[in-house]
C-alpha positions as protocol buffer text, in pm:
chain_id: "A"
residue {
  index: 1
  type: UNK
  ca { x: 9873 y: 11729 z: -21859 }
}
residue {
  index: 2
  type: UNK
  ca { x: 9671 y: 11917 z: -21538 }
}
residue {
  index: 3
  type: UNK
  ca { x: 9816 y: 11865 z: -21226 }
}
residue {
  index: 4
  type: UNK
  ca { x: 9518 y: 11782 z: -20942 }
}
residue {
  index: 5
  type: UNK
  ca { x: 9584 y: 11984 z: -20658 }
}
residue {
  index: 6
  type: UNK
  ca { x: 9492 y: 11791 z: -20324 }
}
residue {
  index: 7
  type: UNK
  ca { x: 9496 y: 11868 z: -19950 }
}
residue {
  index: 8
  type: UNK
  ca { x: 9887 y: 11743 z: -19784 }
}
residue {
  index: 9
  type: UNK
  ca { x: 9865 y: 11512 z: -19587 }
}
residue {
  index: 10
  type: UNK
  ca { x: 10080 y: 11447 z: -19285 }
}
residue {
  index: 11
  type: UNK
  ca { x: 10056 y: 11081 z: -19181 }
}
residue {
  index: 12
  type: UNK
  ca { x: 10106 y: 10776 z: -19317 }
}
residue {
  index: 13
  type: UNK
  ca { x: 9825 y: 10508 z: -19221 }
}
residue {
  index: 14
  type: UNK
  ca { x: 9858 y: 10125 z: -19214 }
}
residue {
  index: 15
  type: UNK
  ca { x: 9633 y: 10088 z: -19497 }
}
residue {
  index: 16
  type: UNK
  ca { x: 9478 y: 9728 z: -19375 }
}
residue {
  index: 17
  type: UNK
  ca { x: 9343 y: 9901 z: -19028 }
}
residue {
  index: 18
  type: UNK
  ca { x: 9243 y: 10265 z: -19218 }
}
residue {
  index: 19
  type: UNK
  ca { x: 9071 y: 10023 z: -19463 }
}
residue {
  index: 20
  type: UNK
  ca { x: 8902 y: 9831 z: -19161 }
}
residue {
  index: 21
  type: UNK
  ca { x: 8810 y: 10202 z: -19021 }
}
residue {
  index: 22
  type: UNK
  ca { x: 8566 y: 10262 z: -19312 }
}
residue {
  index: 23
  type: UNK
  ca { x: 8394 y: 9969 z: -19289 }
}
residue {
  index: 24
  type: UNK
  ca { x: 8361 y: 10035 z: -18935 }
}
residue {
  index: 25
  type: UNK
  ca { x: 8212 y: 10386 z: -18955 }
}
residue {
  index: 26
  type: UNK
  ca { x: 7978 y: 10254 z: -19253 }
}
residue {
  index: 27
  type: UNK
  ca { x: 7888 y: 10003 z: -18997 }
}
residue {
  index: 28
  type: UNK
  ca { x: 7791 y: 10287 z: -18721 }
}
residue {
  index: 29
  type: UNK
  ca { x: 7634 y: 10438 z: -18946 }
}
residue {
  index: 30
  type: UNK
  ca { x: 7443 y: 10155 z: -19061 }
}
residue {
  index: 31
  type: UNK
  ca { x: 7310 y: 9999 z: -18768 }
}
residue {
  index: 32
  type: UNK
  ca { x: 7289 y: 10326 z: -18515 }
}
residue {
  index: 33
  type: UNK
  ca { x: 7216 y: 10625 z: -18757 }
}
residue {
  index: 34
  type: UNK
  ca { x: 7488 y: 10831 z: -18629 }
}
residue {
  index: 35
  type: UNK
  ca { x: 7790 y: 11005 z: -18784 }
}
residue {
  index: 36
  type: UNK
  ca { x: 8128 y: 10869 z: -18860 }
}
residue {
  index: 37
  type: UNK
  ca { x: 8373 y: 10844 z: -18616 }
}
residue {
  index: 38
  type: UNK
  ca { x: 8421 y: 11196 z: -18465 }
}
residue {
  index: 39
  type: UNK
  ca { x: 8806 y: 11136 z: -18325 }
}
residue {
  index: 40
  type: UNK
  ca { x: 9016 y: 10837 z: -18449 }
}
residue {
  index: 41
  type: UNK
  ca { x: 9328 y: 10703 z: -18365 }
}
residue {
  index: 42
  type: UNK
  ca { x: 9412 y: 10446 z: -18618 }
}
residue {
  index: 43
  type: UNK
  ca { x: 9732 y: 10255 z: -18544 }
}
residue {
  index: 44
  type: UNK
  ca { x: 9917 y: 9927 z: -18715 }
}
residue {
  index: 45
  type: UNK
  ca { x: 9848 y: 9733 z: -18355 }
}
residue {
  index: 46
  type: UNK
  ca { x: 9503 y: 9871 z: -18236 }
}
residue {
  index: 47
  type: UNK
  ca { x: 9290 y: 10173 z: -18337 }
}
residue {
  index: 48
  type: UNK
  ca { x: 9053 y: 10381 z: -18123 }
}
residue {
  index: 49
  type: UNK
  ca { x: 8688 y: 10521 z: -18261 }
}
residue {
  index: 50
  type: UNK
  ca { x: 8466 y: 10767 z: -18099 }
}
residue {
  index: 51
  type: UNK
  ca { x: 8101 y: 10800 z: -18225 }
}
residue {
  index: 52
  type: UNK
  ca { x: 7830 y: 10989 z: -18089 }
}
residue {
  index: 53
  type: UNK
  ca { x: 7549 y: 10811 z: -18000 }
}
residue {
  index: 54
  type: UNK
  ca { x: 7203 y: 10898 z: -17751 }
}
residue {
  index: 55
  type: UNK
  ca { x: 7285 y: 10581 z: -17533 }
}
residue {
  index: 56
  type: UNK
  ca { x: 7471 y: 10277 z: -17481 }
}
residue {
  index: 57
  type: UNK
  ca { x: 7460 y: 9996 z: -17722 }
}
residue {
  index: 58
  type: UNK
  ca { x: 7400 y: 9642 z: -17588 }
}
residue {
  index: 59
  type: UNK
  ca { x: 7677 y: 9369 z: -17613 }
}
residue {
  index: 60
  type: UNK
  ca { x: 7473 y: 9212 z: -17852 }
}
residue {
  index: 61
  type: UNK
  ca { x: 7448 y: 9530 z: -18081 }
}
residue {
  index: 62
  type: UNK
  ca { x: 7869 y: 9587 z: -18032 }
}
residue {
  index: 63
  type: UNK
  ca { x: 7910 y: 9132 z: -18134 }
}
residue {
  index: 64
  type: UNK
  ca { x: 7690 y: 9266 z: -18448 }
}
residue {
  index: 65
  type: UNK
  ca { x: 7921 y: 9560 z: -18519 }
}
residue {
  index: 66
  type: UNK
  ca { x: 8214 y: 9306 z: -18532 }
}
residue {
  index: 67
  type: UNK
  ca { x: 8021 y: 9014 z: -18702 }
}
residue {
  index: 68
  type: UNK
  ca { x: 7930 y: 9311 z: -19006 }
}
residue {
  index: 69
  type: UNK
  ca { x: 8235 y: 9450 z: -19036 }
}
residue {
  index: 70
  type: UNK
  ca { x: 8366 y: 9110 z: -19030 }
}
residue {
  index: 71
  type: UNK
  ca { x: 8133 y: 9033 z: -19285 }
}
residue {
  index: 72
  type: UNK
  ca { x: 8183 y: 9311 z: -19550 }
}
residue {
  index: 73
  type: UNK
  ca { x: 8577 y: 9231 z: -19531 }
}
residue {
  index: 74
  type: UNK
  ca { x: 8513 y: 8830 z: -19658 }
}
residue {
  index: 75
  type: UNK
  ca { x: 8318 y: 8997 z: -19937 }
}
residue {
  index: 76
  type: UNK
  ca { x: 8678 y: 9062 z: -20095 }
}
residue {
  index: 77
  type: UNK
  ca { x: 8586 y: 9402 z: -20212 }
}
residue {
  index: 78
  type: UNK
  ca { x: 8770 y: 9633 z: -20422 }
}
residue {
  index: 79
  type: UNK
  ca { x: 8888 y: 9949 z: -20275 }
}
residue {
  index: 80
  type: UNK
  ca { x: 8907 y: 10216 z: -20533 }
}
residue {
  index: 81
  type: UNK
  ca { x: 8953 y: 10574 z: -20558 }
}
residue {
  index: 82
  type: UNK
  ca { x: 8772 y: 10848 z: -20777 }
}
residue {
  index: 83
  type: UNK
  ca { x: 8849 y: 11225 z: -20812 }
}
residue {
  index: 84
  type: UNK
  ca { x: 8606 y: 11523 z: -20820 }
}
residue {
  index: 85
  type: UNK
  ca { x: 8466 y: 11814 z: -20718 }
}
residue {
  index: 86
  type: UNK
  ca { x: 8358 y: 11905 z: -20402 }
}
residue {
  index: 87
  type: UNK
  ca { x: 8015 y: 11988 z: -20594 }
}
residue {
  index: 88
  type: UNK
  ca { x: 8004 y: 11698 z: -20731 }
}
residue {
  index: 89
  type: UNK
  ca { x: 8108 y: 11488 z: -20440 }
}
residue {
  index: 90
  type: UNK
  ca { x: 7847 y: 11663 z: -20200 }
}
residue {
  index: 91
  type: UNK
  ca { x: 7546 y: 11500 z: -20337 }
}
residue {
  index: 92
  type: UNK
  ca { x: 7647 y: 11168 z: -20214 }
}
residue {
  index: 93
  type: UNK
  ca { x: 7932 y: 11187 z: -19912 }
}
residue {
  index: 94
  type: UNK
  ca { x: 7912 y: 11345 z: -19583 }
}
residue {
  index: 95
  type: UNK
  ca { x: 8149 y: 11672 z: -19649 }
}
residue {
  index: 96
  type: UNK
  ca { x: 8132 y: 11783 z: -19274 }
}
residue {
  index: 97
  type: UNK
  ca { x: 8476 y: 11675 z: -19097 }
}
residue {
  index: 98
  type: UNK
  ca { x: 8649 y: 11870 z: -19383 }
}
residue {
  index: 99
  type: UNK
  ca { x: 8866 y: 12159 z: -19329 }
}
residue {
  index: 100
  type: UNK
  ca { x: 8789 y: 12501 z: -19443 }
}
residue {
  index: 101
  type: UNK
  ca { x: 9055 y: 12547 z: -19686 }
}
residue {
  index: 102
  type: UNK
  ca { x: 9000 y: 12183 z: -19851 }
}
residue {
  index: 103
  type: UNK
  ca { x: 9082 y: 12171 z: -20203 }
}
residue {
  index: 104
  type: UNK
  ca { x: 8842 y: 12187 z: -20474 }
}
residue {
  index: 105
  type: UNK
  ca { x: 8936 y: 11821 z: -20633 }
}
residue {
  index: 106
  type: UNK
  ca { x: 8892 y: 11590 z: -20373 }
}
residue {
  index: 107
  type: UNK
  ca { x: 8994 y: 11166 z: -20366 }
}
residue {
  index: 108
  type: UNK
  ca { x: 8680 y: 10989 z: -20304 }
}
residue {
  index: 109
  type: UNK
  ca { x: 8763 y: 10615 z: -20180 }
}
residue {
  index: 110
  type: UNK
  ca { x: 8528 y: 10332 z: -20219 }
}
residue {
  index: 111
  type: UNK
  ca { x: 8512 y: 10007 z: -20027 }
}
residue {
  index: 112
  type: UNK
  ca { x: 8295 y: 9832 z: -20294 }
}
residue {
  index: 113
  type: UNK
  ca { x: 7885 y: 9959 z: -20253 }
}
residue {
  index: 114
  type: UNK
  ca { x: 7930 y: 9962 z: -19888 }
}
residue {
  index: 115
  type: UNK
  ca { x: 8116 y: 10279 z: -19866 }
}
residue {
  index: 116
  type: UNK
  ca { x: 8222 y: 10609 z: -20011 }
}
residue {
  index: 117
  type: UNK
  ca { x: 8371 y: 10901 z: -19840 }
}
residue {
  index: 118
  type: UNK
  ca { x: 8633 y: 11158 z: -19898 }
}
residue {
  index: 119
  type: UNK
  ca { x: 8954 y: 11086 z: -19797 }
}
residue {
  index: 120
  type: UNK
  ca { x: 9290 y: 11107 z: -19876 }
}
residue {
  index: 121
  type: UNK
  ca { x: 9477 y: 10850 z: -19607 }
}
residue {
  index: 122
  type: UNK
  ca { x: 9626 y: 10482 z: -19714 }
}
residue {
  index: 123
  type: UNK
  ca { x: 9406 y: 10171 z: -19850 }
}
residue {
  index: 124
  type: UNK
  ca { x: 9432 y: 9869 z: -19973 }
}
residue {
  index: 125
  type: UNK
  ca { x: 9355 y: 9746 z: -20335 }
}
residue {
  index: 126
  type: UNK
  ca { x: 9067 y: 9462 z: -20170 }
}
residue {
  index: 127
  type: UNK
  ca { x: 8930 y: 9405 z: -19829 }
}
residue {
  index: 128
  type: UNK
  ca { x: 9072 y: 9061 z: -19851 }
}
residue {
  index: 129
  type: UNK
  ca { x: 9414 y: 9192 z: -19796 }
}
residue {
  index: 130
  type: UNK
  ca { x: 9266 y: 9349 z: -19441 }
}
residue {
  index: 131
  type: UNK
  ca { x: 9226 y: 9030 z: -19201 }
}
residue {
  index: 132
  type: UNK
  ca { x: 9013 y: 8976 z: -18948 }
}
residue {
  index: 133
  type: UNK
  ca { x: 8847 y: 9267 z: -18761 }
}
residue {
  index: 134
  type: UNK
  ca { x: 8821 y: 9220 z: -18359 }
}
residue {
  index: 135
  type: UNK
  ca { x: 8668 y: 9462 z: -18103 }
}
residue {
  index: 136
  type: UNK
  ca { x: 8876 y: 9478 z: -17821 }
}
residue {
  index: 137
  type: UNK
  ca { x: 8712 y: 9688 z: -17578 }
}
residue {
  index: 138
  type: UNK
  ca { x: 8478 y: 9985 z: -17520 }
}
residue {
  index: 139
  type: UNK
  ca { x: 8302 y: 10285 z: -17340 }
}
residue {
  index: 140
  type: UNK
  ca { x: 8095 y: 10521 z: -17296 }
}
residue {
  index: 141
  type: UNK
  ca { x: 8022 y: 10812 z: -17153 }
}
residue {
  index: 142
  type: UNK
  ca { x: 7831 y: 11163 z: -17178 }
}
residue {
  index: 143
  type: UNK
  ca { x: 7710 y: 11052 z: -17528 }
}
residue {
  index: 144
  type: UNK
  ca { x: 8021 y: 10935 z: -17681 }
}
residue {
  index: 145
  type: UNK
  ca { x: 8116 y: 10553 z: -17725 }
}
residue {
  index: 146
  type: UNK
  ca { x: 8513 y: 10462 z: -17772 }
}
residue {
  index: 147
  type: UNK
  ca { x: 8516 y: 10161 z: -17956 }
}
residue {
  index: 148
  type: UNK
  ca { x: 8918 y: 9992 z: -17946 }
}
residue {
  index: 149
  type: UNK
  ca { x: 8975 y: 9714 z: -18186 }
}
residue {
  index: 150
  type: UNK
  ca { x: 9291 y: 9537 z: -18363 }
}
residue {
  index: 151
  type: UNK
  ca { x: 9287 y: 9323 z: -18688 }
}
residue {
  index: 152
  type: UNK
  ca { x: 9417 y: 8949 z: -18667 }
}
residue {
  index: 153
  type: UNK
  ca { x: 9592 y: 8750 z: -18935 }
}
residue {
  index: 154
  type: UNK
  ca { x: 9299 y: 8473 z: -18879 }
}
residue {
  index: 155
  type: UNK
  ca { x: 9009 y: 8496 z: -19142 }
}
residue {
  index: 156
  type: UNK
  ca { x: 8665 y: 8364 z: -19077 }
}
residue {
  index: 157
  type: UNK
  ca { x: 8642 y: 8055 z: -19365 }
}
């Protein structure tokens, strides 16, 4: 049998809020065109986000962020993992936050349809199993927004 040879990694996520993360950048990216998150901070009591964005967004837009996210999570999606080549996994995830020396197999985790990126943190099986996603506070400044948020046992019926 091959052994896969992946990339170490040094910290061990709370899968419910690293879960919630992806959903969250897939949101961003979503509704404001922009990158994932360029710096997170994902903790088991509250998580920070930074995304780069050309102004602002209203407190309308940041209620729509959490209603979405919100939204994708009572969909009760499967979170999977896949395994491939970097060729392979360039034609269809954003390759740009990984290190130079990444390995040539890399772990490809899937939040249902809504998401797909490389990664090789934490998850869990379904997005039921993350609870309710609340944004706790933000700002922003010289084109970044720092978006804080927790998840809550409560679910949305």
């Amino acid at each position: 049998m091959e052994t896969m040879e992946l990339n170490a990694h040094h910290k061990a996520e709370y899968p419910p809020m690293h879960t919630a993360e992806h959903i969250l950048n897939q949101t961003m990216v979503r509704m404001f065109g922009c990158p994932r998150s360029q710096n997170a901070h994902i903790e088991r009591k509250k998580s920070k986000c930074d995304y780069l964005l050309p102004e602002a967004p209203t407190a309308e837009q940041l209620a729509e962020v959490e209603r979405k996210v919100n939204e994708v999570i009572d969909l009760h999606l499967s979170v999977t993992c896949d395994f491939m080549t970097r060729l392979e996994a360039e034609s269809y995830v954003d390759l740009s936050k990984l290190p130079e020396n990444v390995s040539e197999t890399l772990r490809i985790v899937r939040v249902g349809d809504y998401d797909a990126c490389a990664c090789i943190g934490q998850h869990v099986g379904n997005t039921s199993e993350t609870g309710h996603f609340k944004l706790l506070n933000h700002d922003y400044a010289d084109g970044r927004l720092r978006l804080r948020f927790k998840l809550t046992e409560e679910f949305r019926e």
